[in-house]
C-alpha positions as CSV (number, residue, x, y, z in Angstrom):
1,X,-92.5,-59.2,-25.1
2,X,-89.9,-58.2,-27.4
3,X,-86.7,-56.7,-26.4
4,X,-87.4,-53.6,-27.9
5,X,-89.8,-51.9,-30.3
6,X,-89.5,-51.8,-33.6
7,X,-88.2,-49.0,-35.1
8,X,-91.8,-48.9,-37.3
9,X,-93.3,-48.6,-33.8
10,X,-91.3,-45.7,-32.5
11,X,-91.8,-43.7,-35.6
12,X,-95.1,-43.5,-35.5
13,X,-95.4,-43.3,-31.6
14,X,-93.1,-40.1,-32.1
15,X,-95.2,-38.7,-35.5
16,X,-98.3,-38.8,-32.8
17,X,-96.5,-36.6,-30.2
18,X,-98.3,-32.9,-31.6
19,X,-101.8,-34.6,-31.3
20,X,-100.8,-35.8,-27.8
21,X,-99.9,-32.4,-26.9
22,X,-102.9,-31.1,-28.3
23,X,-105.7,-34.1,-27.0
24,X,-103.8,-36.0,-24.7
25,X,-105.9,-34.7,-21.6
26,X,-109.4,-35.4,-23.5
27,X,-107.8,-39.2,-24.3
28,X,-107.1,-40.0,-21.1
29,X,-109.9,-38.4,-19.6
30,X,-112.1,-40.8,-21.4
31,X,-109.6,-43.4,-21.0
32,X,-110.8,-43.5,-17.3
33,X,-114.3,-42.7,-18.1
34,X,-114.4,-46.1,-20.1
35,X,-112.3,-48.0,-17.5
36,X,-114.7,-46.7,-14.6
37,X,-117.7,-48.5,-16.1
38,X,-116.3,-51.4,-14.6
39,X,-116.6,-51.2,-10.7
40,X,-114.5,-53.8,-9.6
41,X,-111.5,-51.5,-11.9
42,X,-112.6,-48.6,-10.7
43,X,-112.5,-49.3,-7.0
44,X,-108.7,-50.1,-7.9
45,X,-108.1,-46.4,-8.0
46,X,-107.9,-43.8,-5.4
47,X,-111.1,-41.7,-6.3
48,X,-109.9,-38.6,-5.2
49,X,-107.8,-38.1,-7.9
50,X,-110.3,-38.1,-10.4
51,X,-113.3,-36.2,-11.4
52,X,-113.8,-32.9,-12.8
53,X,-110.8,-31.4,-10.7
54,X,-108.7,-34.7,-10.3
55,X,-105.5,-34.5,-11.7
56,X,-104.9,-38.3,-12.4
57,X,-106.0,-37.4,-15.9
58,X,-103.5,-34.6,-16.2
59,X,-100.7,-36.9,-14.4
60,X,-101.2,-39.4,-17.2
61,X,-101.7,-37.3,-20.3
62,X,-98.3,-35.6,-19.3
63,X,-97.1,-39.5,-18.5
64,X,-98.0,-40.6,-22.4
65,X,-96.5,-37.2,-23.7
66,X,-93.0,-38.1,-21.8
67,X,-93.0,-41.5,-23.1
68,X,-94.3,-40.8,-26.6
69,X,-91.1,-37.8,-27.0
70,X,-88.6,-40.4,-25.1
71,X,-89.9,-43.7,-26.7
72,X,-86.2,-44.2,-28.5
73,X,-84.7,-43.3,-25.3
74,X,-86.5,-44.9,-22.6
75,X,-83.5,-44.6,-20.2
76,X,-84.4,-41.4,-19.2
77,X,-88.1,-42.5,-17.6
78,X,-86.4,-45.1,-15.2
79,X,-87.6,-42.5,-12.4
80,X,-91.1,-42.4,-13.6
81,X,-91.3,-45.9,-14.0
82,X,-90.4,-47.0,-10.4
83,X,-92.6,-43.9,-9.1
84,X,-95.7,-45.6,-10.9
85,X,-94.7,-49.3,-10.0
86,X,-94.5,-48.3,-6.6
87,X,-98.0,-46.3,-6.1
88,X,-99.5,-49.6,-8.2
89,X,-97.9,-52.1,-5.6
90,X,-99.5,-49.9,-3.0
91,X,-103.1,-50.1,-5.0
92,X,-102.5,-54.0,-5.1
93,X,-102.5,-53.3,-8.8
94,X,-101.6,-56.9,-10.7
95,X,-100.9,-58.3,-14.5
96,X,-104.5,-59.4,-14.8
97,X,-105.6,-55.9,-14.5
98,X,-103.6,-54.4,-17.5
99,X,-105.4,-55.8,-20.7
100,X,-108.9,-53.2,-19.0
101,X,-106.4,-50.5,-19.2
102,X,-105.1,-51.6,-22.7
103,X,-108.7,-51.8,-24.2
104,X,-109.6,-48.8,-22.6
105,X,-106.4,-46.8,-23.7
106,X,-106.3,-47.6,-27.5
107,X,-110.8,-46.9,-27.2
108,X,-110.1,-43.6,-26.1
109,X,-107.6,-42.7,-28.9
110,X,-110.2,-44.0,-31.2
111,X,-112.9,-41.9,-29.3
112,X,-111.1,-38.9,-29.3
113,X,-108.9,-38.7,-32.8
114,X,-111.5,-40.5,-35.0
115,X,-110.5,-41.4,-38.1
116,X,-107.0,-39.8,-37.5
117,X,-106.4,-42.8,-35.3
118,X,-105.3,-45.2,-38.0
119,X,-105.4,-48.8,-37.8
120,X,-100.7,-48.0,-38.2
121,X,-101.3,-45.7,-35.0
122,X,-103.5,-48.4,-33.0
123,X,-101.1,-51.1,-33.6
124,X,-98.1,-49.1,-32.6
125,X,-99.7,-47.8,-29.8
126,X,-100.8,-51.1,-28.8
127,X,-97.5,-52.4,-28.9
128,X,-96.0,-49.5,-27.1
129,X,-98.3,-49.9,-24.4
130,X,-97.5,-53.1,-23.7
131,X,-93.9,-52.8,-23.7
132,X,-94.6,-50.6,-21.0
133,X,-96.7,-52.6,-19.3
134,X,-94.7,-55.7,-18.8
135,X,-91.9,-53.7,-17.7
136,X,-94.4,-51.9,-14.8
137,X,-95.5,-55.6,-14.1
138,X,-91.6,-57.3,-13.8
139,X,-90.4,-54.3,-11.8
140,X,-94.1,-54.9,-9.5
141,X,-93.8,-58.7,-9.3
142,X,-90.0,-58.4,-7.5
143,X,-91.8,-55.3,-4.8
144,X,-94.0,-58.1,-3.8
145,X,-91.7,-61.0,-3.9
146,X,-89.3,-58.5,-1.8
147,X,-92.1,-57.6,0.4
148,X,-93.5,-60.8,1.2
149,X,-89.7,-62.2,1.8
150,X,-89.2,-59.9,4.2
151,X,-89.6,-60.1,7.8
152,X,-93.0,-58.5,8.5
153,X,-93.6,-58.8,5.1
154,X,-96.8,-59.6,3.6
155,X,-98.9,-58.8,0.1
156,X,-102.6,-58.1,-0.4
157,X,-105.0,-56.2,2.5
158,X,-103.1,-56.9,6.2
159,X,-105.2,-56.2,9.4
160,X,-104.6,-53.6,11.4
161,X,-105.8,-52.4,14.2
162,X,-105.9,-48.3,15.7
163,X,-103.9,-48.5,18.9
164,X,-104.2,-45.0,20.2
165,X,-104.8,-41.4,18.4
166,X,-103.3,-38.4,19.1
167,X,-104.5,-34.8,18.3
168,X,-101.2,-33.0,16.7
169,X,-103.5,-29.8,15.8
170,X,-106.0,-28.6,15.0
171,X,-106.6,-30.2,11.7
172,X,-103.9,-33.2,12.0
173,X,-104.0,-36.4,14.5
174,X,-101.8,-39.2,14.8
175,X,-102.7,-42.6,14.2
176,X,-100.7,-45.8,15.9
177,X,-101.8,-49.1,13.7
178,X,-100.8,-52.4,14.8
179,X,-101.2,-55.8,13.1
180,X,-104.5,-57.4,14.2
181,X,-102.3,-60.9,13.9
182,X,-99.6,-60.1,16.5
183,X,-97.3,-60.6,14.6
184,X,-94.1,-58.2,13.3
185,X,-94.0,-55.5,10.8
186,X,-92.0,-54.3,7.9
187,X,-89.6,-52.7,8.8
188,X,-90.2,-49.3,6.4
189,X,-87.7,-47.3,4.2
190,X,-88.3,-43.7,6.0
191,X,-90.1,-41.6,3.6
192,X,-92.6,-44.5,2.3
193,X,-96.3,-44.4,2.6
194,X,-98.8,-47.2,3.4
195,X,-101.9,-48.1,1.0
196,X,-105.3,-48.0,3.0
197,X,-108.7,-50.0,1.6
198,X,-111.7,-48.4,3.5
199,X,-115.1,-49.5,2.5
200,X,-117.5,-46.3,3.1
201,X,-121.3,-46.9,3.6
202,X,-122.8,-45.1,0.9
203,X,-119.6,-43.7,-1.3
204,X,-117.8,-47.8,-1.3
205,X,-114.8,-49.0,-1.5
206,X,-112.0,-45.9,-1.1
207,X,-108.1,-46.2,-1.8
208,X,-105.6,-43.9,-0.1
209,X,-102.0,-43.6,0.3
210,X,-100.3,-42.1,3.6
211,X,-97.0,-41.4,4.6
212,X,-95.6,-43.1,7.6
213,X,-94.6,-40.9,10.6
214,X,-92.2,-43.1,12.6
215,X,-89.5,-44.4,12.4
216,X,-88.8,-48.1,11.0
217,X,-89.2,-50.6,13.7
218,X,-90.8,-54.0,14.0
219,X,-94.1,-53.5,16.2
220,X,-96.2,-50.7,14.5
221,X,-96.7,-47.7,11.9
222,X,-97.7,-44.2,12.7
223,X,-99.9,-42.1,9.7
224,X,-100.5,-38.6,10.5
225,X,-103.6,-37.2,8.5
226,X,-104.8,-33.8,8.1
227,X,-108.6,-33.5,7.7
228,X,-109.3,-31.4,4.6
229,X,-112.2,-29.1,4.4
230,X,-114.4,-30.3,1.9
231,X,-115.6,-33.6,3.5
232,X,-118.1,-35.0,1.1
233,X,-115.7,-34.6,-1.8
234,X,-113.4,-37.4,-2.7
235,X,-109.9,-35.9,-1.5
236,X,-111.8,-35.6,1.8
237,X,-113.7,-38.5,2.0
238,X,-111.2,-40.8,4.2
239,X,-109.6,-38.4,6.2
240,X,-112.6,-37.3,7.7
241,X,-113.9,-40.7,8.5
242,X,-110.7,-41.4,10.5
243,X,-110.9,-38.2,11.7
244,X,-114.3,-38.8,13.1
245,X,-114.9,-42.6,13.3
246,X,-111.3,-44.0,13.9
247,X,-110.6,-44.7,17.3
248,X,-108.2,-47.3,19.3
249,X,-110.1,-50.5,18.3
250,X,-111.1,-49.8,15.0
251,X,-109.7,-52.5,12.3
252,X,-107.9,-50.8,8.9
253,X,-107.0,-53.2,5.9
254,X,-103.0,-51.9,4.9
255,X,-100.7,-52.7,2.3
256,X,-97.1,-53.1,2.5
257,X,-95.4,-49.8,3.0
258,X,-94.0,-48.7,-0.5
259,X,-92.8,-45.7,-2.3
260,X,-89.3,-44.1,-3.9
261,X,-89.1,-41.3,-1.8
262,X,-87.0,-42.5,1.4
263,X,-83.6,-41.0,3.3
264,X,-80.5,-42.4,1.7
265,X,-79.4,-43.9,5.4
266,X,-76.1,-45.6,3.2
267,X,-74.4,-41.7,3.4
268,X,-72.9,-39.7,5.9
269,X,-73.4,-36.6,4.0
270,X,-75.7,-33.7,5.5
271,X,-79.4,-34.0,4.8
272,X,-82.3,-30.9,4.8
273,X,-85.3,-32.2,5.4
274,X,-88.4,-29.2,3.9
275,X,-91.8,-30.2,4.8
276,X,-95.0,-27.6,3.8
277,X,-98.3,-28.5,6.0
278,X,-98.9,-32.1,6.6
279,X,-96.0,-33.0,4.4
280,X,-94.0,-32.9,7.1
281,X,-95.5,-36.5,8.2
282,X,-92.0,-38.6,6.1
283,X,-89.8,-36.1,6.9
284,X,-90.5,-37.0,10.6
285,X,-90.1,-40.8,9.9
286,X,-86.4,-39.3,8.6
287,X,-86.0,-37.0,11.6
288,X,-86.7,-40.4,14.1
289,X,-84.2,-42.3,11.9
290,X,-81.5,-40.2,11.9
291,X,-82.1,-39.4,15.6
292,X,-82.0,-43.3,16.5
293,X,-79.6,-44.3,13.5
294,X,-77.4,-41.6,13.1
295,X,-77.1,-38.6,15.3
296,X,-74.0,-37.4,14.1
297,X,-75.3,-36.8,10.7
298,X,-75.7,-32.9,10.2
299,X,-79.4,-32.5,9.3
300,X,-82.0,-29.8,8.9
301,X,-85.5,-29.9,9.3
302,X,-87.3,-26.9,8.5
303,X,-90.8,-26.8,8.4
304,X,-93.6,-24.0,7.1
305,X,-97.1,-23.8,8.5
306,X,-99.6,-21.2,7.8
307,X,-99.8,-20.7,12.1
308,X,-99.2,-22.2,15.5
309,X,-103.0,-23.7,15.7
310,X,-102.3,-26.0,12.1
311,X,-98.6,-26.7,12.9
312,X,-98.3,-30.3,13.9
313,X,-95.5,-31.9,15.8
314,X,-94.0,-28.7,17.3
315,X,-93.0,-30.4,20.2
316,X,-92.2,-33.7,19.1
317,X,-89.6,-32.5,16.5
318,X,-88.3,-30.2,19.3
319,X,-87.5,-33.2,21.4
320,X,-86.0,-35.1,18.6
321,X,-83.6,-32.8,17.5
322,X,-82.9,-31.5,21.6
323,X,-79.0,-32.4,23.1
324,X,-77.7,-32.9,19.4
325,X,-75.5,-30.8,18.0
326,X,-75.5,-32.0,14.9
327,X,-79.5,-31.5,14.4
328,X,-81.7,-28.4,14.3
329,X,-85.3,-27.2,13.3
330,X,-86.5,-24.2,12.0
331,X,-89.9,-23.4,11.5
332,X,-91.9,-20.7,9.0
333,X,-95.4,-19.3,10.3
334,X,-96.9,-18.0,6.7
335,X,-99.3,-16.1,8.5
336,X,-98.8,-16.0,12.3
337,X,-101.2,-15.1,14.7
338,X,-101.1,-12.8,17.7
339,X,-101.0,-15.9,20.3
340,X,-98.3,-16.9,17.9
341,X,-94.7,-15.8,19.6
342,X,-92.0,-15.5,17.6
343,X,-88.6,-17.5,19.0
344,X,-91.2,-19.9,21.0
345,X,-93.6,-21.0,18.5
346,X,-91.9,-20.4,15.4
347,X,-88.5,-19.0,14.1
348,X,-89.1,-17.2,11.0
349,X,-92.5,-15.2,9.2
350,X,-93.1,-15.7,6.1
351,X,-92.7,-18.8,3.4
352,X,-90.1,-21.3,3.1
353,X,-87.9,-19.9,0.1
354,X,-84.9,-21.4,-1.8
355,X,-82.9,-18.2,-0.9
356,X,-83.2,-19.2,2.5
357,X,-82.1,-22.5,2.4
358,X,-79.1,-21.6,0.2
359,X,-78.2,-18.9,2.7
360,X,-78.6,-21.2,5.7
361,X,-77.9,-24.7,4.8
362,X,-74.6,-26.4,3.0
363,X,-75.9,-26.4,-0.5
364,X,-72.5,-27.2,-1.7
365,X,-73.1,-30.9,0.0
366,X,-76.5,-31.4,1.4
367,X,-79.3,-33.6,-0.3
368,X,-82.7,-31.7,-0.4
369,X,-85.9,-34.1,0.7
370,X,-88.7,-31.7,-0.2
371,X,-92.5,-32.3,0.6
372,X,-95.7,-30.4,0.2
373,X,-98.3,-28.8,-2.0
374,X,-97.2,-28.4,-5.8
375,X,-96.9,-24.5,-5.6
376,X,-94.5,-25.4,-2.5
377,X,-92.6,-27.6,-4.2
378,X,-92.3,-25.8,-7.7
379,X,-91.0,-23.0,-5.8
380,X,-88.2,-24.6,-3.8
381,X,-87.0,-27.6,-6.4
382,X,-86.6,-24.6,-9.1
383,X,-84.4,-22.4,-6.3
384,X,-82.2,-24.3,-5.7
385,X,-81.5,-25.8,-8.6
386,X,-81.2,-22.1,-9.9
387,X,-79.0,-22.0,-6.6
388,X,-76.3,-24.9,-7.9
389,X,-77.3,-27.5,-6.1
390,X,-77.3,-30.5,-8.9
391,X,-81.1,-31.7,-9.3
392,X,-80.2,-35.1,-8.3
393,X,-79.7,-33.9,-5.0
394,X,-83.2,-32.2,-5.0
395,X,-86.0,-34.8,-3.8
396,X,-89.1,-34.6,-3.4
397,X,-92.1,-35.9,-2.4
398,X,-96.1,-35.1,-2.8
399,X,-99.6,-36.2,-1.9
400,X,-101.1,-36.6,-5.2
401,X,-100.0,-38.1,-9.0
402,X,-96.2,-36.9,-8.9
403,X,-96.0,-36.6,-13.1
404,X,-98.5,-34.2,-12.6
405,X,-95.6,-31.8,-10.8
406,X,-93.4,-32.5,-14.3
407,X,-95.4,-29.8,-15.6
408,X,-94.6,-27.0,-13.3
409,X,-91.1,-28.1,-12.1
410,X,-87.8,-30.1,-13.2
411,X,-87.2,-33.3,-13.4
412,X,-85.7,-34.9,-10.3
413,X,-84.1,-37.4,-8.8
414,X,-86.8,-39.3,-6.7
C-alpha cells in the first residue's frame, strides 16, 4: 500500500464528489445488491439494515461522500474509521473479505454512471478504496490481537450459554450469558456491545449487535433487548426469537465485546448519562461502573420512556444510584399513563430536551454519553452544542449504521 495517494488520485476522487451527491445512494445500493449474490458475504452482514427501508445503504453513500470531500485530509475521518473497524471486528469481518467489496464497489459505479465512469475514475477509485481498506484491516488486525491477548479474550464465534432471563417490561428482558467453556470473560469497556450469530430456521444465518448492560467483570455479560413490533421483518427477526425461544439453557455463538462508545473511567470529571427507550442498556453498564468504580464521581442518568409499562430498569437504576450523593436519576414519561404517578414512577412529563439538561446539569464541565433513536439524538447533540458545551464532549451512541446520523446531526466525538 502506498503511503499516500497520489495527488492524480485525489483529484479525480474530489472532481467525482457532485455525482456522488447526486447517485451515491443508487451506487451503493447496488453495491450491496451485487455483493448479496454471494451468500456466504451476505450472511457477513446484519440483514436488518438493508432492504428497501435499511439504512446501511444510506450510512455508506454518506460514508463515500465524507471521504471523497476529505480525501486530501483524511485526518478528520479518524472517528469514522475506528467506528467502522469496530462494528467489522464485531461481524468477524477479515482481509480476505475486502477484494468482494472492491469488485462490487467499482461494478456498481460502472452500473450506475455508465460511460461517465471512466477507466481515470475506476482506477482512482480503485486505488482510493484500497487505501482505505488496508487501513480498516491494520486498525482490525490489532482489535483482535488485543482481544485475543487479553484475559477472557478470544476471536471468532465463543459459546455461550443463557443463564437466567429477566422481564424488565413489557417489551424488554434481560439476558445473563455465560461462557459454555467455563472459563473467564472479557472484561468490557462500559458502553460496548457484543456481536451475536444466530442461525434462523427458514430466514438463516442472522448478525446482531447489542449493547452490554453490566458492568465489566470476569464471569458473564448482560444484553437487554427490546422486542420490536414487526417480527417477521429483519430489524425484528432476532429479538423476537430470544424473546420467545431463549431461555436459561439455550447456547448463543458471541464475539468479543467491541465498540468506541464507552465511559472515559481515566477522569474524574462529572458525567450525564441520556438514554431514550432501550438505549438506556450501555448507559447502565456506565451507571454499574461508576457505582462499583467510582462513586464519588458526580453523574446523571436521565432516562425518557414513552410510559411506566415500556420503561425498563426503574428499579434497578434506583438502587444503583440509592445512599450516593454524588449520583442521581431522572426520568421523562413522553406520554404517561393514568397508573403512571408522577414523583414515584417518573419525575418529569414530556421529552428529554437539551434546555433541560443545560438547566440542570454542569454543562460548563460534564461529558454528555447520549443514546437512542436518531430523532432523539439529533435533537439533544444539536442543544447542547447550540448550549456551549464543546462537541467533543457530546457522545453518543445508536442502534443502527452511526454515519447514517451525520446527516441529521454534527459531527462528534465518539
Amino acid at each position: 500500500m502506498p503511503a499516500s495517494l497520489s495527488p492524480q488520485t485525489v483529484a479525480v476522487v474530489k472532481a467525482t464528489v457532485p455525482a456522488l451527491e447526486t447517485h451515491g445512494l443508487a451506487i451503493t445500493r447496488r453495491m450491496y445488491e451485487r455483493l448479496f449474490q454471494n451468500t456466504e458475504i451476505r450472511d457477513l452482514f446484519n440483514q436488518s439494515h438493508h432492504g428497501e427501508a435499511g439504512s446501511q445503504p444510506k450510512a455508506l453513500a454518506l460514508a463515500v461522500l465524507a471521504y471523497a470531500r476529505n480525501i486530501d485530509n483524511l485526518g478528520v475521518l479518524t472517528g469514522a474509521v475506528e467506528r467502522i473497524a469496530q462494528k467489522h471486528v464485531a461481524l468477524n469481518i477479515l482481509p480476505e473479505h475486502y477484494p468482494f467489496v472492491a469488485d462490487a464497489l467499482l461494478a456498481a459505479i460502472r452500473d450506475v454512471l455508465g460511460e461517465a465512469a471512466t477507466p481515470e475514475i475506476l482506477t482512482a477509485w480503485g486505488e482510493a478504496y484500497w487505501f482505505l481498506a488496508e487501513l480498516l484491516i491494520g486498525r482490525e488486525a490489532t482489535i483482535y490481537r488485543d482481544q485475543a491477548a487479553k484475559a477472557g479474550g478470544w476471536n471468532g464465534w465463543r459459546d455461550f450459554v443463557v443463564e437466567s432471563v429477566t422481564p424488565e417490561s413489557e417489551t424488554i428482558r434481560s439476558f445473563v450469558l455465560v461462557p459454555t467453556d467455563g472459563r473467564p470473560v472479557l472484561r468490557h469497556e462500559p458502553g460496548q456491545y457484543l456481536g451475536f450469530l444466530v442461525d434462523l430456521p427458514g430466514r438463516g444465518v442472522l448478525k446482531r449487535n447489542y449493547s452490554i448492560s453490566c458492568a465489566p467483570n470476569d464471569r458473564a455479560y448482560r444484553i437487554t433487548v427490546k422486542r420490536e413490533a414487526a417480527a417477521d421483518q429483519p430489524a425484528g427477526l432476532v429479538s423476537n426469537w430470544l424473546h420467545a425461544q431463549a431461555r436459561p439453557g439455550t447456547v448463543l455463538k458471541v464475539a468479543a465485546p467491541a465498540g468506541d462508545f464507552f465511559l472515559d473511567r481515566s477522569s474524574a470529571e462529572p458525567v450525564v448519562l441520556v438514554s431514550g427507550g432501550v438505549g438506556l442498556t450501555p448507559m447502565v453498564s456506565m451507571l454499574e461502573s461508576l457505582v462499583q468504580e467510582a462513586p464519588g464521581r458526580p453523574a446523571w442518568f436521565v432516562h425518557g420512556a414513552l410510559n411506566g409499562r415500556v420503561h425498563a430498569m426503574r428499579e434497578h437504576v434506583r438502587s444503583l444510584v440509592a445512599n450516593h450523593e454524588s449520583l442521581s436519576a431522572r426520568t421523562f414519561y413522553a406520554e404517561p399513563e393514568a397508573q403512571d404517578r408522577p414523583g414515584e414512577h417518573y419525575d418529569e412529563a414530556g421529552l428529554v430536551t437539551a434546555e433541560w439538561l443545560a438547566a440542570n446539569t454542569p454543562s460548563d464541565r460534564a461529558t454528555y454519553y447520549l443514546c437512542g433513536p436518531k430523532p432523539f439524538l439529533a435533537s439533544l447533540s444539536h442543544g447542547l452544542i447550540r448550549a456551549g458545551v464543546p462537541a467533543e464532549r457530546v457522545r453518543f451512541e445508536f442502534f443502527g449504521p452511526a454515519d447514517e446520523l451525520l446527516d441529521a446531526a454534527p459531527k462528534q466525538a465518539a
